[in-house]
N, C-alpha and C positions, 0 to 999 in steps of 0.2 A: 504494500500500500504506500501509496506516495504520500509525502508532509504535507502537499494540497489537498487530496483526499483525507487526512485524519484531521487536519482542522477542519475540513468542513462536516464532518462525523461529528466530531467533541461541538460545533458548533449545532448541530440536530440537535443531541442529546443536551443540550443548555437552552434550544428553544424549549424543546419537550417538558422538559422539566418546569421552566420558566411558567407554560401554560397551563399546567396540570397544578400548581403550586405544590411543587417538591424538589428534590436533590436531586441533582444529576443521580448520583449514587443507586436511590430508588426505580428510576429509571430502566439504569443498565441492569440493575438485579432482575426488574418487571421482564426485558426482552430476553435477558441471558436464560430466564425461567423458561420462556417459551423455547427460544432456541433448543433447551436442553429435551423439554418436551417432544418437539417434533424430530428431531433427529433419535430421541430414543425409541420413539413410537414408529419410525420409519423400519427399523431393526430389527425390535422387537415382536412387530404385527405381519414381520415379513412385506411389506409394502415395496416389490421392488420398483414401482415405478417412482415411488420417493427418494427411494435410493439413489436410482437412476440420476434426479435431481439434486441430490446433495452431491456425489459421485461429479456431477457435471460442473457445479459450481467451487467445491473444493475437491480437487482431484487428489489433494494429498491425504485423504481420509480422517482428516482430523476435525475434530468439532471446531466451530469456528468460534471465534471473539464476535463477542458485541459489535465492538466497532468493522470486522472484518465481514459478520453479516452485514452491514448496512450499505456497506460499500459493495458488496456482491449484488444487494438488492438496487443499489441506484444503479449499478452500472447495467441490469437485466432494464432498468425501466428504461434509460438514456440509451436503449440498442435495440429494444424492441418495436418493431415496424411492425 
């Protein structure tokens, strides 16, 4: 991830926060929760077409960072035609 894509990540996660009125902190725990959710449930339930998509977005099988989701997910919305 580049230094312009993590600021602009650390700057999501200070809107986010900003407008829900809480901590960044609580935030990232809120998304990290989910992250850890759907990739375990991709695994778990046998879903390989989830897999498929996690697989796709991180090739190196590792569960992703907060911040490295979000940047996977802006970069699918800034590419998708």
């Amino acid at each position: 991830m580049t230094q312009a894509e993590m600021k602009r990540v650390k700057e999501t996660l200070a809107l986010l926060a900003a407008r829900d009125g809480c901590s960044v902190a609580h935030i990232r725990k809120a998304i990290q929760a989910s992250i850890d959710d759907a990739w375990n449930r991709a695994w778990t339930q046998g879903n390989l077409q989830a897999q498929a998509y996690w697989k796709q977005l991180f090739p190196d099988g590792k569960k992703p960072s907060v911040e490295e989701f979000i940047a996977a997910m802006a970069h699918q919305v800034k590419t998708r035609k």
